[in-house]
N, C-alpha and C positions, 0 to 999 in steps of 0.2 A: 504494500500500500504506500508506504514512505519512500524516499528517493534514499541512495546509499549515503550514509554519515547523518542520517537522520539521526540518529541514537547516542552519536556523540554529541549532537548539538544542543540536546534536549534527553542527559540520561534518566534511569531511572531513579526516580526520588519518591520518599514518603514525608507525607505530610499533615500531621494528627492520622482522619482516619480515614484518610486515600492517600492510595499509588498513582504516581502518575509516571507516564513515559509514552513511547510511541508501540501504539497496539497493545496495550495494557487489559485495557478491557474489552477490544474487537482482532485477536480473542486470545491473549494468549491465559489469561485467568483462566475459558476454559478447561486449555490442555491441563493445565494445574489441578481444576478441577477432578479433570477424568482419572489423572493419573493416581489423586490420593482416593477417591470414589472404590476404582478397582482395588487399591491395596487394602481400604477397610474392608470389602466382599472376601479378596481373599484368608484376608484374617477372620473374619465370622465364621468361617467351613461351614454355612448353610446350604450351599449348593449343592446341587445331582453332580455326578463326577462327568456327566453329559453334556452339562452347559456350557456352554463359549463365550467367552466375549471377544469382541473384534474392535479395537479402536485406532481410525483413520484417522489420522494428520495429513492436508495436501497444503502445498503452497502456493496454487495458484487460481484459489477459489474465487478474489477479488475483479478476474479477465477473464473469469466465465469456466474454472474447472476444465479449459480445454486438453489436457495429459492426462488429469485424471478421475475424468468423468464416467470414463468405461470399468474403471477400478471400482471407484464407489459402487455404481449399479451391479456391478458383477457380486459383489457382498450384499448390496441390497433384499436383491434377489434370494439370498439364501437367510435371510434374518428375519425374526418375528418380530422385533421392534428397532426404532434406533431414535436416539436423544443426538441432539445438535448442541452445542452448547455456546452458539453464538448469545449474545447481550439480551437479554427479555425488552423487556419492551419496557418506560416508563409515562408516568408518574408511578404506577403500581408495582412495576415490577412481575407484568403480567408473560405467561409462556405462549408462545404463537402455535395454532393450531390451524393456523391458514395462513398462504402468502400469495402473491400472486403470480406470476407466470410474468417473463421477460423476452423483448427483442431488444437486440439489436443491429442499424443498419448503417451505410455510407452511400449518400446518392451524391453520383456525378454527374452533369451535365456539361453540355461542350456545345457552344455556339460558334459564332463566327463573327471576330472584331472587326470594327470600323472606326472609323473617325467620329464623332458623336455631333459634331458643328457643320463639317464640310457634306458628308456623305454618310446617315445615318441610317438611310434605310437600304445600304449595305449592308448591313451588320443584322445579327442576330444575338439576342442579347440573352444570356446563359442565367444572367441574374433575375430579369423579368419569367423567364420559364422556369428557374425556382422558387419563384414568392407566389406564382399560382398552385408549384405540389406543395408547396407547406400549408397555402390556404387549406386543400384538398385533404392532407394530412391530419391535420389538425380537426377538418371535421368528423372522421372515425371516433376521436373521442367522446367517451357514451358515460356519465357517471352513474347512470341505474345500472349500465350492466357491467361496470368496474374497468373500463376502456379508457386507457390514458395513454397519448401518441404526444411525444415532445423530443422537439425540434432544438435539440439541446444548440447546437454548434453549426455556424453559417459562414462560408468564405467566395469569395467569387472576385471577379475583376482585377485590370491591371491599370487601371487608373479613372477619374473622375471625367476624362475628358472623351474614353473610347470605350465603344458598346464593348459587355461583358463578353470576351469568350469562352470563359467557364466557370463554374459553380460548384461548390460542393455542403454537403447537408449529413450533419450526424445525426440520427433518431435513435429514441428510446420510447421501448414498446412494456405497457402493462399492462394485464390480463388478468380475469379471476377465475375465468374456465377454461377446459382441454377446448372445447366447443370453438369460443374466443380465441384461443390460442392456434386454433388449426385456421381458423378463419382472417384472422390476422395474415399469416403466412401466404395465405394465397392473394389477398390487398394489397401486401407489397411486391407480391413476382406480378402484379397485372400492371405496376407503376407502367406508364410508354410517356413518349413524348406526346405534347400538347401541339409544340409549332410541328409544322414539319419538316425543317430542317433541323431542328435538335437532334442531337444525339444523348440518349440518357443509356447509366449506367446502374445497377442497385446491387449491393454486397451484402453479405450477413445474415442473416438467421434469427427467427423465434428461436431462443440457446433453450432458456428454464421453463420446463412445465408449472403451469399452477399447483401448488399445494392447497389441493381442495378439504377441505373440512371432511370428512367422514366417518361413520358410525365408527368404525376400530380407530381410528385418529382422536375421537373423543372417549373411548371407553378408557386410550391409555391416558389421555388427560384427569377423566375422574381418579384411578389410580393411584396419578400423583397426586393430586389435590388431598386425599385421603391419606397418604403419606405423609404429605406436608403439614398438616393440622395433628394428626395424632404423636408423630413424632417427633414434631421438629415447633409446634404452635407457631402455623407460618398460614398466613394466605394465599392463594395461588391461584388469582385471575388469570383468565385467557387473554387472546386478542385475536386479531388477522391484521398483515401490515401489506404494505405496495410492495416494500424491501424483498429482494432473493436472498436464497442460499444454497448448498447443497441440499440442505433436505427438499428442499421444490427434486430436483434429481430420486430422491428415496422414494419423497412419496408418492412420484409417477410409476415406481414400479409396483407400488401397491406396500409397501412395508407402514404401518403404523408408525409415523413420525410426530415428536416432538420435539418443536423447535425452542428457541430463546432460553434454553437450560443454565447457558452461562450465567457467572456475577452482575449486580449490580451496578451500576455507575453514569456517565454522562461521557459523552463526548466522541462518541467514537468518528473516527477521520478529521479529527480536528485537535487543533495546539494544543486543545485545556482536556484532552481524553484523560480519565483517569477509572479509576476501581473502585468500589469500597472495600476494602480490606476483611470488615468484619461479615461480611457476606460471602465470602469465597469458599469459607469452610461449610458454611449454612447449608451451600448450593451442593456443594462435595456431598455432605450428609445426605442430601434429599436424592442425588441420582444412585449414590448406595442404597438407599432404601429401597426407591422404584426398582433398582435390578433384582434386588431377593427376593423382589414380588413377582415378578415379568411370568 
């Protein structure tokens, strides 16, 4: 997420009852997490001598899990459940049991410059054939049916004085269903040019399936929730966010996923990220519990 010497520049420090540093809380709290979770399971010797646990670290979750996407699924696949332990959600501190489904794209367009004074209607302009598909883009978004298309990032032209000869456009695509999500995909391979001398170009992919709510996604939610109250006197709201993650990945394969497992805290991809300290074991405790139950 950070650029290299991040960490020197900004190490890690505590301060009363937060950590802070770069990726403290999105996620490396966490690994920490999971890592003492399992050592308390295996010091309990409650388990079948059959039970597994499998815990994935990737590093390149942030640009969409492209190496190790087929890794996760292929574990997925074989697992009855699986905890994420990216940041819960706040003010509450709630566990995400939905998320929604992500694209994203690079549209290129390529016109043809002129002179903008002398001899304008030479020219075909790459920028004006971009501001009609961002209009058009932007109308896809639906918020009954959780459809949000944005036009993050716009470049185009080679000066103020000569018709644009080309354009280019980042989008980012979010979805609350597979439905949406496949429907989506086919709205952007239909993109074509408007003038007809354009040339357009469109790159990228619907990457994350939505993480839909479902009856096993909520049975393991009450689970915890019962966990969290009897052994720990904790509350344990839900949510659904816009945000991905890998588990959008788990739970399209059908595995009962719970997401937002990680600590507390504020900030994450930002200077002031930090942790709560005094939550980190909380969180430890609770995904040990939920596993001796699973």
């Amino acid at each position: 997420m950070w650029p290299a010497g991040e960490c020197a520049q900004r190490p890690f420090r505590i301060e009363g009852d937060r950590a802070y540093g770069p990726g403290v809380l999105d996620m490396k709290a966490g690994i920490i997490q999971a890592i003492f979770a399992l050592k308390v399971v295996q010091e309990m010797e409650r388990l079948p001598a059959d039970v597994t646990f499998i815990l994935l670290i990737n590093s390149d979750e942030e640009i969409g899990s492209p190496s190790s996407r087929l890794w996760i699924e292929e574990h997925a696949r074989s697992s009855q459940a699986a905890f994420v332990l990216e940041p819960p959600m706040e003010p509450e501190g709630a566990v995400k049991t939905a998320r929604k489904g992500n694209g994203r794209y690079h549209l290129q367009i390529e016109g043809r410059a002129a002179h903008s004074g002398v001899n304008p209607a030479a020219g075909v302009s790459a920028i004006h054939e971009m501001a009609r598909h961002i209009l058009s883009l932007q109308e896809l978004s639906d918020d009954k049916r959780g459809i949000h298309v944005n036009v993050g990032i716009v470049n185009g032209g080679i000066g103020s004085n000569v018709v644009a000869p080309q354009a280019e456009a980042y989008i980012d695509i979010r979805v609350e269903t597979m439905e949406d999500f496949n429907w989506m995909a086919h709205k952007m391979q239909e993109l074509a040019p408007i003038h007809p001398e354009i040339r357009l170009q469109i790159e990228g992919q619907m990457n994350r399936p939505p993480m839909e709510r479902t009856a096993a996604i909520m049975n393991l939610y009450h689970l915890a929730q019962q966990v969290a109250k009897e052994e720990l006197n904790l509350n344990l709201p839900d949510t659904s966010t816009g945000g991905v993650s890998d588990g959008n990945f788990v739970a399209a394969c059908g595995t009962p996923t719970l997401d937002g497992m990680g600590a507390r805290g504020d900030g994450a991809h930002a200077l002031h990220e930090y942790v709560l300290i005094a939550d980190i074991p909380k969180r430890a405790a609770l995904l040990a519990g939920i596993l001796v139950r699973v």
